[in-house]
N, C-alpha and C positions, 0 to 999 in steps of 0.2 A: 504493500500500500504506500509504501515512500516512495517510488518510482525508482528503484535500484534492484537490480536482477527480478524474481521471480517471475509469473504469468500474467500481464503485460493485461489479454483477455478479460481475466478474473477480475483484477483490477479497476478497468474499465468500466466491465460490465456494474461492479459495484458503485464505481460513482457515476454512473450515467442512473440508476435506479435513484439514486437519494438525491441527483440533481432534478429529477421529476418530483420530490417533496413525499419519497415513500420512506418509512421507518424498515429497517432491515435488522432483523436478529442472527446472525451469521453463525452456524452450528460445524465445529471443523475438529477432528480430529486433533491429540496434541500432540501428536507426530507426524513428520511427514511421510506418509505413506510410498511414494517415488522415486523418495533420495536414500543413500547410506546414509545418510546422519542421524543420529542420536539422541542429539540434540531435541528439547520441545520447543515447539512454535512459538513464535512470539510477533505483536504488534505492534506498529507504532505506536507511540502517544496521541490526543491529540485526532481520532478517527470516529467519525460520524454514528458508523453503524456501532450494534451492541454486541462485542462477540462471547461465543463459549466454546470452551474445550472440552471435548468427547474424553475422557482419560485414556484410553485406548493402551492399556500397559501392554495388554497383550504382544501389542506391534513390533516392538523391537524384537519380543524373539520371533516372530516371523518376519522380522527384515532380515536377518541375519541367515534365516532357514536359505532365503530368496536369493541374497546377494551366495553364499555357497552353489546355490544350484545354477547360478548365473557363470559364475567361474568355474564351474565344470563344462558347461555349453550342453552338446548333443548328450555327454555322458550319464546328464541325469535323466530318465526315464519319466517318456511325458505322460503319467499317470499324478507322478510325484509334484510334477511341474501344478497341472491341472488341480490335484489339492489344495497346492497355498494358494492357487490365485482364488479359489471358491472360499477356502476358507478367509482370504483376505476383505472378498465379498459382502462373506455373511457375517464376518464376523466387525466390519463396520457398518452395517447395516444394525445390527445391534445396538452397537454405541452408537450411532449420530442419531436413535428413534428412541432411545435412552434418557439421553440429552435432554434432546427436544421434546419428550414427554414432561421433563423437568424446571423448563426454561416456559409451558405451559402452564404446570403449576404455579408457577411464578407471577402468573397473570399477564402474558402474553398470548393475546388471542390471535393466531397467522388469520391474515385471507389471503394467501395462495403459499404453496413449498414446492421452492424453484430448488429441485436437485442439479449441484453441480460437480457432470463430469458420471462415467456408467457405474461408478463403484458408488454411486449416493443413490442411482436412481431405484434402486429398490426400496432403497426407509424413504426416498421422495414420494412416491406415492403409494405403500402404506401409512403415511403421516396423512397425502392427504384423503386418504380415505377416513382412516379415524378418526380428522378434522372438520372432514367434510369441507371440504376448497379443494379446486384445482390443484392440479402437479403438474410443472415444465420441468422436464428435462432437458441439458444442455451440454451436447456433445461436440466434440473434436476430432483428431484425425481418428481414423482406423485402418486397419489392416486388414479386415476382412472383404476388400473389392473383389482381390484374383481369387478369393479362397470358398466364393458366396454358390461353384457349381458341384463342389462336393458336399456331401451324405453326411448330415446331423452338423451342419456348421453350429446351429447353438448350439448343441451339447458338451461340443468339440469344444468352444471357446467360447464358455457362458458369459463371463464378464465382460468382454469383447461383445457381444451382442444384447447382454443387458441393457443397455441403453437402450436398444430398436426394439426389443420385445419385450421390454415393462410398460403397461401402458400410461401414456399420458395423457394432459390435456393441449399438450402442446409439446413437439418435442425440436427443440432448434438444434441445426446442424449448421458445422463452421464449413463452408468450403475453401479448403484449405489443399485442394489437389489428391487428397486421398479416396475419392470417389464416395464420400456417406451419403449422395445423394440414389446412388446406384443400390447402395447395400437397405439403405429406406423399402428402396420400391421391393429388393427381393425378399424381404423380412413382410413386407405388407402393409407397411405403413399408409393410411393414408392421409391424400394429400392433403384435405382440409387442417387437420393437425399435423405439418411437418413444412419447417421455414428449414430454408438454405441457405445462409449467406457467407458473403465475405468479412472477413472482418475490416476493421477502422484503423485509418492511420491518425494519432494525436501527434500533430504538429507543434512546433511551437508559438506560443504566441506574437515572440518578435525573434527573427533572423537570428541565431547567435554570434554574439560580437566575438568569440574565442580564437585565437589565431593559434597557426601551430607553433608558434615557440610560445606559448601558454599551455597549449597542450604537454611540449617538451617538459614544459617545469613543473606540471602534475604529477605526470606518469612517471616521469624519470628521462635520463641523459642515456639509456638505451634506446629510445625512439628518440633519430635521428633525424634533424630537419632535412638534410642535402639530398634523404630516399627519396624512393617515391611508396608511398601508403597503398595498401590492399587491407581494408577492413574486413573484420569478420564476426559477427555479431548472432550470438547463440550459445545453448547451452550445451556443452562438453560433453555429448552421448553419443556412443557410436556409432548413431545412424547420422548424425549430422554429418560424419566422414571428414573432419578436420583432416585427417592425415591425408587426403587427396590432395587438398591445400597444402599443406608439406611437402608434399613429393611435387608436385608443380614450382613451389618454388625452389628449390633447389634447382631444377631443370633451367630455370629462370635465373639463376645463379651462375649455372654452368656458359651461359651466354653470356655475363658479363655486365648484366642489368645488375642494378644496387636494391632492393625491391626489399621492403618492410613486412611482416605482417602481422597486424595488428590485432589480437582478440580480445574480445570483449567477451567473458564468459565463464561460465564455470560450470564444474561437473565429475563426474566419476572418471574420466576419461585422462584428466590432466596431465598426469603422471606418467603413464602411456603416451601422451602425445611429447610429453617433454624430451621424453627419452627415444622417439624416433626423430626431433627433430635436432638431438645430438647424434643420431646414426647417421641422418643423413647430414650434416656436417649443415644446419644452418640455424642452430641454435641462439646465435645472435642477429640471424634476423630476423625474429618472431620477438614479439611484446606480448606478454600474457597481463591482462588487465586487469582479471576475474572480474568477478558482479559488478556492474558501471550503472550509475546512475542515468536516466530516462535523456536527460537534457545535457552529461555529457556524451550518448551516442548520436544526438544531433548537431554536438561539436565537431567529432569524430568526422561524421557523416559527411559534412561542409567543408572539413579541412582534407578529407583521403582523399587518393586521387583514384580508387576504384574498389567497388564492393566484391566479395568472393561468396558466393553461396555455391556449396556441392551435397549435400544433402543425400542420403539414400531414396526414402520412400515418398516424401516430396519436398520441393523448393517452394511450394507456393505459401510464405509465410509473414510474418508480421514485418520481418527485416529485410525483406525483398519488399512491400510496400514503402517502408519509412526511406530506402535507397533510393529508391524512385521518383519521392516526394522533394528529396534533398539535388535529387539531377545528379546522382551518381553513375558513372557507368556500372556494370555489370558483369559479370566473367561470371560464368555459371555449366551445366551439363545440362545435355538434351534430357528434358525431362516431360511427358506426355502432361504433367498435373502445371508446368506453366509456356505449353505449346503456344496459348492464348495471350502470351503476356511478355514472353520472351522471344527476341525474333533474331538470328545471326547475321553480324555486319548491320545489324539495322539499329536496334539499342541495345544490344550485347553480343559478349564473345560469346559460344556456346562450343563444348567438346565432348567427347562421347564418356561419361560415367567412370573409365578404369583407364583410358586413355591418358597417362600422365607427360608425356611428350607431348603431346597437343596443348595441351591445357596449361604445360609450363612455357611451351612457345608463346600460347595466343597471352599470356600473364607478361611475357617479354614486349612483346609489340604493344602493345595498352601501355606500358611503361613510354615504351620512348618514343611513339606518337601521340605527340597533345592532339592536332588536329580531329583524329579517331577519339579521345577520349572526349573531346569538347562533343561532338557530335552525336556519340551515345548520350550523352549527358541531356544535351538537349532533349531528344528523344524518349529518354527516360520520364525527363519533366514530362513532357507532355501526357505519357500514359500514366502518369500519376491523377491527371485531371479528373481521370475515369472512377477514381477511387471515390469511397466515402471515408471521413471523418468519422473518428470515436463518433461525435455527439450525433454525426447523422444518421451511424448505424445505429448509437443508444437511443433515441428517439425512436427510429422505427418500431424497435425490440419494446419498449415501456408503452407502445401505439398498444401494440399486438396482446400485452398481457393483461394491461385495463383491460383489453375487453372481455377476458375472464372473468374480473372480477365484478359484481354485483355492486353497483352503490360509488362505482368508482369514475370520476369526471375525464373519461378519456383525453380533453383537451389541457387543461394542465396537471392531472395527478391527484386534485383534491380529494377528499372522502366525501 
């Protein structure tokens, strides 16, 4: 909620609901269920909504079950696998209905339980059944698009498809390149309850004044003013494929370009990444920045002289829009989920996914043709135009759920 690393989304979506004048009770686990850490939750000072913590002791020893069977990969039997994530399932679904029965006692009466994310949407609406008000569900990517033509896919991968087969009253899906709009229609969803959108880019309100030797004297005197910058802006999990970006630069090394790059991010991954890009011999030209604040990746964004996105299962994401917004050029991989959005020689480089020759050449040429990189940039701007705004997409979304509710003034939010 400070605007420094976490879900950008989540975020959003919460102050777009309390800028329309709704009271929010926010019921979260006290750990995080996604990350290895250990550590409990915490929030800012200082924040609108009323929150509570689910205890959820349980979770650490089934993070630790999880992070084990992760580091084994194939070796662990997907029987074993299938367990924890059901019992991760149900056994949050427990505590966050737990909770919420308690936070009711309390004399908070809901009119509606907006589950967010598949692992809520089961105590979403059980709550709101017991409540009696609506439940919206609110999902994100998935991986069950290629997976939706074999036999028992829910059964196969219940929490994966909880979200499309609990029902709701409303169930929003992010398009985000992972195809939920396809995995909706084979689940059955229908349309009248199931939105698809993109998500919002929150710009800033004025241009930032930050120049890069401001940047230098933040970060440190390892980011070098005389480079040239390749931002990279995500969280440190394997599928983002950082190390494609590593092995490109390097290749962009070996030609003799001076080439930076720059990440913003953090993750399980780090450490692994740290120590492939002292194998590949370019450990000092990587800046690892870990969790950065919202406004300085709009620094960032204004001062690099090109964005990197490689991605495995899709590129269509929050920081491919704010690059875009900013007139960043692009250096990316052919990816089906932003065919629509990314176009080669036109506003970005594009190389084929495993292709690191490619992708460290076209990294070299972006470097030392300004002309090319002015001219993605431009181009970028432009598809940026196309985009909506946090507040335009939150508007729509707080349109759509008033009208759930009973008693509730669709036009500004009153009661």
């Amino acid at each position: 909620m400070d605007g420094k690393g976490g879900m950008p989304s989540l975020r959003e979506t919460l102050k777009g609901h309390l800028a329309a004048g709704h009271h929010i009770e926010l019921v979260l686990p006290q750990y995080d269920p996604f990350s290895d850490d250990e550590q409990p939750l915490f929030v800012p000072e200082g924040q609108k909504l009323v929150l509570h913590f689910a205890p959820c002791r349980w979770l650490l020893t089934l993070k630790k079950l999880r992070i084990k069977a992760r580091g084994k990969g194939d070796a662990v039997p997907f029987a074993f696998r299938w367990i924890l994530n059901v019992g991760m399932l149900l056994g949050l679904t427990v505590s966050l209905m737990a909770k919420s029965f308690q936070v009711r006692r309390n004399g908070f009466v809901p009119q509606l339980v907006y589950a967010h994310n598949q692992y809520a949407a089961l105590a979403g609406f059980l709550l709101g059944r017991w409540f009696k008000v609506p439940n919206v569900t609110r999902l994100y990517g998935t991986f069950l698009a290629d997976l939706m033509n074999r036999p028992f896919v829910g059964l196969r991968y219940p929490t994966a498809a909880a979200g499309y087969l609990v029902p709701s009253s409303l169930l929003i899906c992010a398009n985000d390149g992972t195809r939920g709009d396809e995995v909706a229609r084979k689940f059955g969803t229908p349309d009248h309850r199931f939105r698809f959108w993109q998500n919002g880019v929150e710009p800033p309100s004025q241009p930032p004044q930050v120049t890069r030797a401001d940047l230098v004297a933040r970060f440190g005197p390892q980011l070098r003013l005389e480079s040239r910058w390749a931002v990279s802006c995500s969280r440190l999990s394997y599928w983002k494929r950082i190390d494609r970006m590593l092995r490109a630069l390097a290749v962009c090394r070996g030609t003799g370009v001076d080439c930076q790059l720059v990440v913003a991010g953090d993750g399980p991954e780090k450490e692994n990444l740290r120590t492939l890009a002292t194998e590949l011999g370019v450990s000092d030209q990587v800046v690892w920045l870990g969790a950065v604040a919202h406004d300085d990746i709009w620094a960032l964004m204004n001062t690099a002289d090109m964005f990197m996105i490689t991605n495995d299962v899709t590129n269509r994401c929050n920081p491919l829009y704010e690059a875009a917004w900013a007139g960043l050029p692009v250096l990316s991989v052919n990816d089906p989920s932003t065919s629509d959005l990314l176009h080669h020689r036109e506003n970005a480089l594009l190389a084929e996914k495993d292709d690191k020759e490619a992708l460290g050449k076209l990294l070299a040429e972006i470097c030392r043709d300004e002309p090319l990189r002015e001219r993605l940039g431009q181009a970028q701007k432009q598809l940026s135009e196309t985009f909506w705004t946090w507040e335009e997409r939150m508007r729509v979304e707080v349109a759509e759920l008033e009208k759930l509710v009973p008693g509730v003034d669709v036009m500004t939010g009153g009661r």
